[in-house]
C-alpha positions as a Markdown table, in Angstrom:
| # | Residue | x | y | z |
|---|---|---|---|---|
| 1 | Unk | 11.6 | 10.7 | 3.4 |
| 2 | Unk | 9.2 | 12.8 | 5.2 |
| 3 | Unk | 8.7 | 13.3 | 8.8 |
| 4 | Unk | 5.4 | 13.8 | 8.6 |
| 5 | Unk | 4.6 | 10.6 | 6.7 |
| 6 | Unk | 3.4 | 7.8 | 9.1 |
| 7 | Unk | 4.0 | 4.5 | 7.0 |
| 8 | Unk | 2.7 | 2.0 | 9.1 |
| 9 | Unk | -0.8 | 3.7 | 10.5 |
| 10 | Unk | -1.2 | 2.8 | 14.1 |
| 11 | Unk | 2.4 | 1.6 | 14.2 |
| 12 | Unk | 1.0 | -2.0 | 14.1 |
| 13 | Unk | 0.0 | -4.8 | 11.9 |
| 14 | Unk | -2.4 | -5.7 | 13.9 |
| 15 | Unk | -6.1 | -5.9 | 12.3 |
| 16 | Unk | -9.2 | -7.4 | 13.8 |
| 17 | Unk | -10.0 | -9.5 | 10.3 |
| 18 | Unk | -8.8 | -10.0 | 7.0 |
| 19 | Unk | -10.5 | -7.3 | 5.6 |
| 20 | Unk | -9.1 | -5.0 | 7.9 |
| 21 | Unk | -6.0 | -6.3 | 7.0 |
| 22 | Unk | -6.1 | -5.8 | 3.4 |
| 23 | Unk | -7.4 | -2.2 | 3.6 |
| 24 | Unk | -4.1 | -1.9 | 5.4 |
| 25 | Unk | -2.3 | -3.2 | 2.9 |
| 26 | Unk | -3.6 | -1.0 | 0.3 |
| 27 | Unk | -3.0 | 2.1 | 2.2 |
| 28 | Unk | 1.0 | 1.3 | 3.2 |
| 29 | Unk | 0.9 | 0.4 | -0.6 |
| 30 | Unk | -0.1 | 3.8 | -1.6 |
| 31 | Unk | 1.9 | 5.6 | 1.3 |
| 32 | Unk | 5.0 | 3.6 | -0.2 |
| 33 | Unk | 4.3 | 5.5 | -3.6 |
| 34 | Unk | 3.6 | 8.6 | -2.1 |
| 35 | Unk | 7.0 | 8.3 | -0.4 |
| 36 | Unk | 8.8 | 7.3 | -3.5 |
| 37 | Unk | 7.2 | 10.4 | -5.7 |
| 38 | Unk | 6.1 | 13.1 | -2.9 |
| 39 | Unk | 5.5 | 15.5 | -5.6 |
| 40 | Unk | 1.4 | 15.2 | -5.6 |
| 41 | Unk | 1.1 | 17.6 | -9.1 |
| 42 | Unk | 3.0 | 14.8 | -11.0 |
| 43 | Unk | 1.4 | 11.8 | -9.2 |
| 44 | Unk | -1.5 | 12.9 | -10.7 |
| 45 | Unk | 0.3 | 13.3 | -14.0 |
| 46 | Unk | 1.5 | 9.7 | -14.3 |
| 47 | Unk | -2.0 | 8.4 | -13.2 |
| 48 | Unk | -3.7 | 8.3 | -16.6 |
| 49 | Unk | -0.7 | 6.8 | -17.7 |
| 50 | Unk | -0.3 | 3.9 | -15.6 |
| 51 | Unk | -4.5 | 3.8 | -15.5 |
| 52 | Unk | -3.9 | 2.6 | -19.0 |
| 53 | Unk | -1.0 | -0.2 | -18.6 |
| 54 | Unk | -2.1 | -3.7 | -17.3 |
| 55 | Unk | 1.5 | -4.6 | -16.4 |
| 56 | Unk | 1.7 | -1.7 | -14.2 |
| 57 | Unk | -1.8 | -2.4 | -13.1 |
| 58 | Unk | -0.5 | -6.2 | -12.3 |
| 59 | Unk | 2.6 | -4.5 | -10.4 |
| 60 | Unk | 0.4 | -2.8 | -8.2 |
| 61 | Unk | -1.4 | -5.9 | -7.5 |
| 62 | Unk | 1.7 | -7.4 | -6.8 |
| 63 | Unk | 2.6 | -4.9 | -3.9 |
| 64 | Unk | -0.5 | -4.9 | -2.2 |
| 65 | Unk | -0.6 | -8.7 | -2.0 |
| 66 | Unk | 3.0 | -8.6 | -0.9 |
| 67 | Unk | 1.9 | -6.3 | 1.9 |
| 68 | Unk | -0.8 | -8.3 | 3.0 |
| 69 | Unk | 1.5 | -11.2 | 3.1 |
| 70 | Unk | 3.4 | -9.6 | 5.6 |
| 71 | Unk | 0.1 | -8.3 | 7.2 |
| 72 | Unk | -1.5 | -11.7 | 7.6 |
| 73 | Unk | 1.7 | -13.1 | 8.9 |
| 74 | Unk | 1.6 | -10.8 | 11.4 |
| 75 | Unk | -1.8 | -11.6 | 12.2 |
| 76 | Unk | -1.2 | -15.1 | 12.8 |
| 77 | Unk | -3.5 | -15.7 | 9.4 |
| 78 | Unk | -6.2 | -14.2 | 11.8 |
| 79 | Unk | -6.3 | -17.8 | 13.8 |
């Protein structure tokens, strides 16, 4: 993993409103794939491919909502 990657931004889950804490969710989403493939030239190499595939479409559906689980929980479900 790389130093230089900050995977929670702000080091909190903390958000002001649920749509604050879904952007979140989508960026620690993408900074969880960045981390897993670091290599940017074939990121963009398997985009068209997975652009194309609803079940890989669905998965990433999947880990935002699972982030933003975690998020909301956090957040006390913004109460």
């Amino acid at each position: 993993m790389s130093e230089q990657t900050i995977l929670i931004p702000g080091n909190t889950l903390i958000t002001a409103s649920p749509e604050e804490g879904r952007q979140l969710a989508i960026k620690i989403a993408r900074l969880t794939i960045k981390i897993t493939q670091p290599d940017a030239e074939v990121r963009e190499k398997l985009r068209p491919i997975y652009v194309e595939d609803a079940a890989m479409l669905i998965s990433i559906g999947a880990a935002v909502a699972a982030e933003f689980a975690t998020i909301a929980r956090a957040n006390n479900y913004w109460r």
